[in-house]
C-alpha positions as CSV (number, residue, x, y, z in Angstrom):
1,X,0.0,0.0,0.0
2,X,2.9,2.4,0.7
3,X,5.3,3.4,-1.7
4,X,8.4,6.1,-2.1
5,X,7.7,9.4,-3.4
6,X,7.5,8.6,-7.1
7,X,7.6,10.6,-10.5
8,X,3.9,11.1,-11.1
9,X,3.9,12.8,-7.4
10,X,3.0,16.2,-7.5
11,X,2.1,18.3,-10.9
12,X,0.6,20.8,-9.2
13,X,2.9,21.6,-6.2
14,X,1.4,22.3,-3.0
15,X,0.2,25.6,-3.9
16,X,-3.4,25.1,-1.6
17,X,-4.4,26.3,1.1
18,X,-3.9,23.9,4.2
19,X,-6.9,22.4,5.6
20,X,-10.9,23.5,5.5
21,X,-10.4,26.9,7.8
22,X,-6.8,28.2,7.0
23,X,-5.5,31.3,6.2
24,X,-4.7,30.8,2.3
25,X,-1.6,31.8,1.0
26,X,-0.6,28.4,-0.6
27,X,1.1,26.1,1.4
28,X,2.2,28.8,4.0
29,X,-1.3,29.3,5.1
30,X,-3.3,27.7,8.2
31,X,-3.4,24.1,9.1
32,X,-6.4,22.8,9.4
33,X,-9.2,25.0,11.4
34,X,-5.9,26.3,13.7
35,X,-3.7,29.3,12.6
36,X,-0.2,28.4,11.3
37,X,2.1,31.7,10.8
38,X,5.7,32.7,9.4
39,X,7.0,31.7,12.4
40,X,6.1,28.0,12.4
41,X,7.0,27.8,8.7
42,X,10.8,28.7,9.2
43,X,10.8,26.4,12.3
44,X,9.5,23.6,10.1
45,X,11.7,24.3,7.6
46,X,14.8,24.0,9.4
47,X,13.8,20.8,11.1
48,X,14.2,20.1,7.2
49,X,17.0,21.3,6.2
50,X,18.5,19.8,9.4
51,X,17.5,16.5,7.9
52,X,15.4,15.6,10.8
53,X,12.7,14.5,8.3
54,X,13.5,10.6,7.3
55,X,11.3,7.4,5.9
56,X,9.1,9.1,3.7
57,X,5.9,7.2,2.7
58,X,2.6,8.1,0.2
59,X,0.0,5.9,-0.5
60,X,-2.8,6.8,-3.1
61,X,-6.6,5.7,-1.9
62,X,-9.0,6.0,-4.6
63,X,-12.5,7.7,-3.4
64,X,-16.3,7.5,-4.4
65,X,-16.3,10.0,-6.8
66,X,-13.4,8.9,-8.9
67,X,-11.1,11.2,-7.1
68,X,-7.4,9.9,-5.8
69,X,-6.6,10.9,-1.9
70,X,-2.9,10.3,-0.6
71,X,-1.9,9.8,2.8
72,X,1.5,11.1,3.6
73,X,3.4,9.6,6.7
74,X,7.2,9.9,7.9
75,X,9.4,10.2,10.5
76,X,10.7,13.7,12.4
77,X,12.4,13.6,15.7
78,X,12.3,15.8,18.2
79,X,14.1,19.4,18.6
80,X,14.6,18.9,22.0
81,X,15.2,15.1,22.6
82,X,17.1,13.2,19.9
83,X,17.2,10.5,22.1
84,X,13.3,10.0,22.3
85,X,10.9,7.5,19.8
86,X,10.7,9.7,16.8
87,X,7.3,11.4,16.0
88,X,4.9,10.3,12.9
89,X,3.6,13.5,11.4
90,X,1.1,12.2,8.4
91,X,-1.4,14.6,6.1
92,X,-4.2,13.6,4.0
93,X,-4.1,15.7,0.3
94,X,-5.7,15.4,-2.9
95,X,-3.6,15.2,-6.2
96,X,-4.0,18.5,-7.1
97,X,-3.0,20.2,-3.9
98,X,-5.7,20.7,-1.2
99,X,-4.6,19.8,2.1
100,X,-8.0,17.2,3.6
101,X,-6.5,16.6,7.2
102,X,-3.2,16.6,9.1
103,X,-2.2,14.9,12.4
104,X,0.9,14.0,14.6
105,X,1.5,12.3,17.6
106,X,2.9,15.4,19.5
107,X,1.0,17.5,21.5
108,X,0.4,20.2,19.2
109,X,-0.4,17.6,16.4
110,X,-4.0,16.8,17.6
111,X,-5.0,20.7,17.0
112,X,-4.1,19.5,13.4
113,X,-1.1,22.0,13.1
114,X,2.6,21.7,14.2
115,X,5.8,22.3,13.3
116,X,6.5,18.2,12.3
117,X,3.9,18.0,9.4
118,X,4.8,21.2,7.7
119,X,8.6,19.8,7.6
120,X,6.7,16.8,6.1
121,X,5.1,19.0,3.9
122,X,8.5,20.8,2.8
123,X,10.4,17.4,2.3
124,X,7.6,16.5,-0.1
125,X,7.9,19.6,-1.7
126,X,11.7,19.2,-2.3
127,X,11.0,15.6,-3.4
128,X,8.8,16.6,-6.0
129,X,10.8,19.4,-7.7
130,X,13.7,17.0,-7.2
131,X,12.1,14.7,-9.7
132,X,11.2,17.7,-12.3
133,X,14.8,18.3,-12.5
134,X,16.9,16.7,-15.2
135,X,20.5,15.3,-14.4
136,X,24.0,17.0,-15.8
137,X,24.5,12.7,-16.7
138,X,21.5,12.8,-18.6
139,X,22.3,15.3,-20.9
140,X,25.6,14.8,-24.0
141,X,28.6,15.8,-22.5
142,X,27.0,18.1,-20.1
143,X,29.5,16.9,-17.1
144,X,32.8,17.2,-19.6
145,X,35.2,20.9,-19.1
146,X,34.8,22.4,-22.5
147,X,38.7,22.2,-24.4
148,X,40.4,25.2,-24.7
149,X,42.5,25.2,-28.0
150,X,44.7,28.7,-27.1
151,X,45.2,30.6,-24.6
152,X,47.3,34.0,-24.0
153,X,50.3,34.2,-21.4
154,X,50.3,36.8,-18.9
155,X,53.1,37.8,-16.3
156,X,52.0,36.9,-13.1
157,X,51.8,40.3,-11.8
158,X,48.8,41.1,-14.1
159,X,46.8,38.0,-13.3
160,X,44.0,38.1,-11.3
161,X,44.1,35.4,-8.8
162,X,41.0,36.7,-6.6
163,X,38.5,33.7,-6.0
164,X,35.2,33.9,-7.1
165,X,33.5,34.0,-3.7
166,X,35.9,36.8,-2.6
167,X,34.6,39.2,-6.1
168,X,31.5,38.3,-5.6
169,X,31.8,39.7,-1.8
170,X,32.6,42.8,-2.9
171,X,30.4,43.1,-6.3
172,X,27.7,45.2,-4.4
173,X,30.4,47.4,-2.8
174,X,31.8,48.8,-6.2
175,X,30.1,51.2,-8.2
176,X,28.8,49.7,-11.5
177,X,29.0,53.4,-12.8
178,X,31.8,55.7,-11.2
179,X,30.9,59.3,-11.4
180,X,32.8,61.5,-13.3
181,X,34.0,63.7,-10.3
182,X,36.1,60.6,-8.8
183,X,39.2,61.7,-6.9
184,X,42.1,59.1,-9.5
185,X,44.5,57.2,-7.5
186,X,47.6,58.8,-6.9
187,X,50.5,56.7,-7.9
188,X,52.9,55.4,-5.2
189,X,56.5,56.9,-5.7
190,X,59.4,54.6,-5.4
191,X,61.9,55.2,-2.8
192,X,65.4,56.3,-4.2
193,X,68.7,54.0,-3.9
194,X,70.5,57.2,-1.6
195,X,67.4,57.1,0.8
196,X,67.3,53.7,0.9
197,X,70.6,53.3,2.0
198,X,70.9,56.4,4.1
199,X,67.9,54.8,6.3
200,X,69.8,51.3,6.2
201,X,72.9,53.3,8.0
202,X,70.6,54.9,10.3
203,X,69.4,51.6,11.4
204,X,72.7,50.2,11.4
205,X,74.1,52.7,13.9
206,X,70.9,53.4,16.1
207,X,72.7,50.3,18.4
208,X,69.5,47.9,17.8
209,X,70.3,44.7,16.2
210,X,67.3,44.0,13.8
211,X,66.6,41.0,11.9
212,X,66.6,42.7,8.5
213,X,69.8,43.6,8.2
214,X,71.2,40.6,8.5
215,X,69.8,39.4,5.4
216,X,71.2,43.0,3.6
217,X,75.3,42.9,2.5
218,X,76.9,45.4,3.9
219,X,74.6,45.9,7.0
220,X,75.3,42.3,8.3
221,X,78.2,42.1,9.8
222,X,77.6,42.7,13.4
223,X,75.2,39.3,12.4
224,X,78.0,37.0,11.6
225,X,79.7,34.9,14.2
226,X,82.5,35.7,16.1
227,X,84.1,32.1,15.5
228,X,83.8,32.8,11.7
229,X,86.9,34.5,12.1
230,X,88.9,32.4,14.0
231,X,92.3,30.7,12.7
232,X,91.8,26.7,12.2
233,X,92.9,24.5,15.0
234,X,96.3,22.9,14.0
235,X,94.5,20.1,14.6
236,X,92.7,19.8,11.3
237,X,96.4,19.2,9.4
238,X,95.4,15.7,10.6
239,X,95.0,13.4,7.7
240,X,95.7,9.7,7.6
241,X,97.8,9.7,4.2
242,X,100.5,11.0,6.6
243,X,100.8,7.7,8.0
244,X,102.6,5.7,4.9
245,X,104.8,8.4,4.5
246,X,108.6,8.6,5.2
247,X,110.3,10.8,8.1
248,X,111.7,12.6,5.5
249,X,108.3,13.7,3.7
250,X,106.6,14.1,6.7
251,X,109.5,16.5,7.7
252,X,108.8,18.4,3.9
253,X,105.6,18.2,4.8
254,X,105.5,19.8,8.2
255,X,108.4,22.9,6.6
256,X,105.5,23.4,4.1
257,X,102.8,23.9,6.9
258,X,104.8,25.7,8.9
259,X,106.1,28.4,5.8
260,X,102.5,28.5,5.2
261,X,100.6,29.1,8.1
262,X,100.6,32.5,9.6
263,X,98.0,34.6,11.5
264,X,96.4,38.5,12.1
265,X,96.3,40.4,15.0
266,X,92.9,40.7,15.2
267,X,93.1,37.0,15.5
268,X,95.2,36.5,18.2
269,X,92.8,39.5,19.8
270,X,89.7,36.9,19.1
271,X,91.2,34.5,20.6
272,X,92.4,36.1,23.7
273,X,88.9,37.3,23.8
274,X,87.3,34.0,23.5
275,X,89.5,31.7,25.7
276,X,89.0,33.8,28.9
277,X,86.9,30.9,30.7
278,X,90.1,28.7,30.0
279,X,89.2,25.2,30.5
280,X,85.2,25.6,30.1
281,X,86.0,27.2,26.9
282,X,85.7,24.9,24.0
283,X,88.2,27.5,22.1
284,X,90.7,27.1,24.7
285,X,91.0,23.3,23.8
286,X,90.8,23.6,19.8
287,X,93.5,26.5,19.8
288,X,96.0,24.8,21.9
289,X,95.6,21.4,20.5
290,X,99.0,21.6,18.0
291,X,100.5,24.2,19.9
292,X,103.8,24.0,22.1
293,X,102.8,26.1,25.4
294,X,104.6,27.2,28.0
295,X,104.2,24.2,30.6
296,X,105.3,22.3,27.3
297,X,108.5,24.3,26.4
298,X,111.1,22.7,28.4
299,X,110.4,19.2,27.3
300,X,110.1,19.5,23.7
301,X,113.8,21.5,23.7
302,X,114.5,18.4,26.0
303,X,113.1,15.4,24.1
304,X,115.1,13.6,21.3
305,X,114.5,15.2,18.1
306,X,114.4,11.6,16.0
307,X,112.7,10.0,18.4
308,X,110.3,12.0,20.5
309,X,108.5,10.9,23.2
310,X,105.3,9.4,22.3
311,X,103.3,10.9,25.5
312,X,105.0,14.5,24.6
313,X,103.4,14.4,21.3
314,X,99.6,13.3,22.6
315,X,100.2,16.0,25.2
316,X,101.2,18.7,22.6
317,X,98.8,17.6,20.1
318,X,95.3,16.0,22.5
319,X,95.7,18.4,25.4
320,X,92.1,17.1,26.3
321,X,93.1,14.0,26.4
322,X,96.1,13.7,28.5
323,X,94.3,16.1,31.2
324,X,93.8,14.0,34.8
325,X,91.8,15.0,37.7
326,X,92.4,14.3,41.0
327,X,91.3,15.2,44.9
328,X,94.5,18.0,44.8
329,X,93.5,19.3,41.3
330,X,89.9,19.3,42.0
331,X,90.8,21.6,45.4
332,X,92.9,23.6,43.8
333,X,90.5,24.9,40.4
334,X,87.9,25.2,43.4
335,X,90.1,27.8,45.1
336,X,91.5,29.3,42.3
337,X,89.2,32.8,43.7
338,X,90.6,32.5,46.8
339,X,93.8,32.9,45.7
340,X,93.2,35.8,43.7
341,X,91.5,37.6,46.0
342,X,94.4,36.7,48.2
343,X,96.7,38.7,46.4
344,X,94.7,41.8,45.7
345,X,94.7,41.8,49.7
346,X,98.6,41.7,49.6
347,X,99.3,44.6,46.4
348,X,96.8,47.1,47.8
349,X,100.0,49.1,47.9
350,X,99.9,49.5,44.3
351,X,98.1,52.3,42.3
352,X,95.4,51.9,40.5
353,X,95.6,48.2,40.3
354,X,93.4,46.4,38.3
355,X,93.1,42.4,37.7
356,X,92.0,41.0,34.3
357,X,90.4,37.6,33.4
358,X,93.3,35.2,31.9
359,X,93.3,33.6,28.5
360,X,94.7,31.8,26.1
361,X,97.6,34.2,23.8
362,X,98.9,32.8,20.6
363,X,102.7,34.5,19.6
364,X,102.3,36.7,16.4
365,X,105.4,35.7,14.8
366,X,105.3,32.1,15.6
367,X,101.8,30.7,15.4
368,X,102.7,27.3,17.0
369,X,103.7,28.6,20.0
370,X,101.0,29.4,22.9
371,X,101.0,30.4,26.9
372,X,98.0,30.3,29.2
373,X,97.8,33.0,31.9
374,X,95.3,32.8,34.3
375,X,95.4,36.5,35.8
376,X,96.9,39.7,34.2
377,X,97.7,42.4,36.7
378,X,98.5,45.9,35.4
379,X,98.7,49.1,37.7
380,X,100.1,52.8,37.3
381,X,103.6,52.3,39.2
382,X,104.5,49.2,38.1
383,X,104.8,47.0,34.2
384,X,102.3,44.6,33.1
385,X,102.4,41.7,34.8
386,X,100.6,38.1,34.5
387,X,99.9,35.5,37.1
388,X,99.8,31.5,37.2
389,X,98.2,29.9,39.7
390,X,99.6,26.3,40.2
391,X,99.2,23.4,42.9
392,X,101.6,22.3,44.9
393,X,103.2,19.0,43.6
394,X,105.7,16.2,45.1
395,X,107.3,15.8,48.6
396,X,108.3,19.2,48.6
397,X,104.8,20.9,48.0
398,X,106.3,23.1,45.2
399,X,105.4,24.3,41.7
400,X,105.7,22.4,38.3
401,X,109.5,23.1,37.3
402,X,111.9,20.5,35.6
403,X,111.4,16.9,34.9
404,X,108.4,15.5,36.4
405,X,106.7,12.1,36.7
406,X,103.4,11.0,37.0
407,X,102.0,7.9,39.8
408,X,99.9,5.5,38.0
409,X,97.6,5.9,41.0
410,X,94.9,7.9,39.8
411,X,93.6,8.0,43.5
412,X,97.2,9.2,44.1
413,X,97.0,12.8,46.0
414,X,99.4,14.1,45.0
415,X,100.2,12.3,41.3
416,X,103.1,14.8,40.2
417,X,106.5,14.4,41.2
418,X,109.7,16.1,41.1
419,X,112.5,13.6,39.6
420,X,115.1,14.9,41.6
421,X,112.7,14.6,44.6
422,X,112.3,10.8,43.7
423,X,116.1,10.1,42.8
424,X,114.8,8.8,39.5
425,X,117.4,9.7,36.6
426,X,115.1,8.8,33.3
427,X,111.4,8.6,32.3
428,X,110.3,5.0,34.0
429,X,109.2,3.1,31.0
430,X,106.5,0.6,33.4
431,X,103.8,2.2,35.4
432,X,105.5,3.9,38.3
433,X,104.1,4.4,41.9
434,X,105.4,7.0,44.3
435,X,106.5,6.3,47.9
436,X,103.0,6.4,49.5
437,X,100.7,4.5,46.8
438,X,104.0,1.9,47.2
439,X,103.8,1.8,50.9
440,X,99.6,1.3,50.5
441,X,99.5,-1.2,47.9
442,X,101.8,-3.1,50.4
443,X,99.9,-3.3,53.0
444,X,96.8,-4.5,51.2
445,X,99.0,-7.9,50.1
C-alpha cells in the first residue's frame, strides 16, 4: 500500500491552502481550522533542512467519486530530545494540492497543526521538484570541461588570482557606474637608492640589532659569528695519508705547513677574547691542540728530536686527552678565587691596580707557539704583569718546574712528582708508583 515518493507525485505543487479553515496563502497558510504563521513555517523548515525528516511514505486511496486521496506519513524527531521515539507527522491531500487533514503524535499535532507536518510538507515539496529536474549525466557531454585550443600568457603580476567567492563579496560594494568627479588614484613613488641606503645606516648605527639587516650585504656584519673568524685549530692538518709516508716527507711536509701558516692580530685579539673561561672554553682546547705552550716548552727542547717521546706528542697535540683529575687538582680549580683575592689583599699598595680575566695568547710571529695565563695584573707604578696559579706538587709541595713524573695511581693525591725529589734519573718506561701509593699497595697484600 505504501510506496516512495514517485515521479507522477505532485504536478501541481502544494500551492493550496492547508486544511478547510486556513488562512490561504498556498502552502504557508493555516493548518487545518488552527492558525499556522511565518514563524512555524521557518521552524519547520529548518527541522528540514537539518534532515530531521526521514522514511518518507505516500499511498494513493481511490474515493467515491473517482477522485485519488494520498496519505503522507514519515518520521521527524524531536528538537529537544534526539534521544526520544521519533514522532509520525502524516497529512491527508488530494492530487492537485488541497490539504484534507493533518495529524501528529505530538502535543500540538491533535489541533491538526505543528511544526513536524509542515517539515513533512516541505520534504515532499523538495522531493517533488527533485524529480522535475533533469540530471548533468542525462544530458551529452553536459559533465565534460569544455577544451580550450589557445590561450594567452600573462606575467604573473597582471593576473587576477581573486576567487570567485571573494569578487562576488565585494560586487555590491563597487560602483557599477563611477561618477565623473572621482578623486584618481595617486600613484605610489618609489623610494630612491640614496634614501634607501641612508635609512639602512641609520638603522645600522641606532645600536639595535634588527633582523633585517642581517639578510642586507653590507649591514650584516655585526650578524656573523664571532668564531667565523677564527684561525683553524692545527688540529685539522690531521690526515691519515701521513701515515705511509717517510720521516723525510713528513719532515717536507711539516716545513710546508709551517712556511704557510701565519696569522692576524685581530686573530690573536679573538682569541684572547674568547679563551677567557680557559678550561670551560671549548676554544681554549681547539687552539691549543697543535700548539707548544709554556708548561710544554722545556720538554720538547729536552726530548730527542728523532725519536720524540710518544706521551709529549699526545700532550702537545690531545691536550684534552692527557688532562687528569684528581682530589688535589679538584681543590685547587675550586680555590683558584681565593687565591686571587688573596693577592689583591697583599698589592693594595699599588696604584690603581686592576686584575684582568686570563686567557689563552697565541705568539704573532710564531703561530705554533701558545701560553696560558690565568690572571693579568697591570697598575700605574708598576709594568704589566701576569699571574699562574699552580698546585703544589711532590714531597716538597712546590710548583711544576723541571722533569716530572706521574703515579699510576689515579687515586694518588698528590700524582706529580719532582725527579730529583724521587732520585729517578730517566722517564720510567712501566707504570710507576710514588713512595706512598708503594707503601699502601703493600699493606693491602
Amino acid at each position: 500500500m505504501w510506496g516512495g515518493l514517485g515521479r507522477g507525485w505532485g504536478e501541481g505543487g502544494m500551492t493550496g491552502g492547508l486544511g478547510c479553515g486556513g488562512g490561504g496563502g498556498g502552502m504557508w497558510g493555516g493548518l487545518g481550522r488552527g492558525g499556522g504563521g511565518g514563524g512555524m513555517s521557518l521552524e519547520a523548515y529548518k527541522y528540514f533542512i537539518a534532515g530531521w525528516v526521514s522514511e518518507l511514505l505516500i499511498a494513493d486511496i481511490k474515493q467515491g467519486n473517482g477522485s485519488t486521496l494520498c496519505i503522507i506519513t514519515a518520521k521527524v524527531r524531536h528538537s529537544q530530545s534526539l534521544n526520544e521515539e521519533a514522532l509520525r507527522p502524516w497529512f491527508a491531500m488530494e492530487k492537485e494540492g488541497p490539504i484534507i487533514a493533518a495529524h501528529c503524535s505530538c502535543v500540538a499535532g491533535l489541533g491538526e497543526a505543528c511544526s513536524h507536518v509542515v517539515a513533512t510538507m516541505f520534504a515532499v515539496e523538495s522531493g517533488a521538484n527533485w524529480t522535475k529536474k533533469e540530471s548533468c549525466t542525462s544530458q551529452p557531454c553536459g559533465w565534460v570541461l569544455p577544451s580550450c585550443s589557445s590561450f594567452k600568457s600573462a606575467p604573473l603580476a597582471k593576473i587576477d588570482f581573486t576567487s570567485p567567492a571573494t569578487k562576488y563579496k565585494h560586487f555590491d560594494k563597487q560602483e557599477l557606474h563611477p561618477s565623473s568627479c572621482a578623486t584618481p588614484r595617486t600613484k605610489k613613488q618609489l623610494v630612491s637608492m640614496e634614501a634607501r641606503q641612508k635609512f639602512l645606516e641609520t638603522l645600522k648605527n641606532s645600536g639595535i640589532k634588527s633582523a633585517s639587516l642581517s639578510l642586507i650585504p653590507g649591514c650584516n656584519e655585526d650578524f656573523i659569528p664571532e668564531g667565523s673568524f677564527l684561525p683553524k685549530p692545527l688540529s685539522t692538518l690531521f690526515s691519515k695519508d701521513h701515515k705511509s709516508l717517510t720521516r723525510t716527507d713528513i719532515l717536507q711536509v711539516a716545513w710546508q705547513v709551517y712556511n704557510t701558516t701565519c696569522i692576524s692580530q685581530q686573530q690573536v685579539d679573538l682569541i684572547e677574547k674568547s679563551s677567557r673561561k680557559q678550561t670551560k672554553s671549548r676554544i681554549w682546547w681547539q687552539q691549543r691542540a697543535g700548539r707548544v705552550t709554556a708548561s710544554m716548552l722545556k720538554k720538547v727542547l729536552h726530548t730527542s728530536p728523532t725519536n720524540p717521546a710518544p706521551s709529549l706528542i699526545r700532550a702537545v697535540c690531545y691536550p684534552q686527552d692527557v688532562m687528569f683529575k684528581t682530589p688535589a687538582t679538584r681543590w685547587g680549580c675550586e680555590h683558584e678565587k681565593d687565591a686571587v683575592k688573596a693577592y689583591i689583599q697583599d698589592q693594595k699598595h699599588h696604584t690603581q691596580l686592576t686584575i684582568a680575566e686570563g686567557s689563552f695568547t697565541v705568539d704573532l710571529q710564531n703561530p705554533f707557539f701558545g701560553a696560558s695565563t690565568d690572571v693579568r695584573v697591570q697598575c700605574s707604578c708598576c709594568n704589566h704583569r701576569v699571574i699562574l696559579e699552580k698546585e703544589a706538587w711532590c714531597y716538597c709541595r712546590k710548583g711544576e718546574e723541571g722533569d716530572m713524573v706521574l703515579c699510576s695511581n689515579k687515586e694518588c693525591k698528590v700524582r706529580l712528582f719532582h725527579h730529583k725529589c724521587t732520585r729517578l734519573t730517566k722517564v720510567p718506561k712501566r707504570k710507576w708508583l710514588c713512595k706512598i701509593c708503594s707503601a699502601k699497595k703493600r699493606s693491602l697484600i
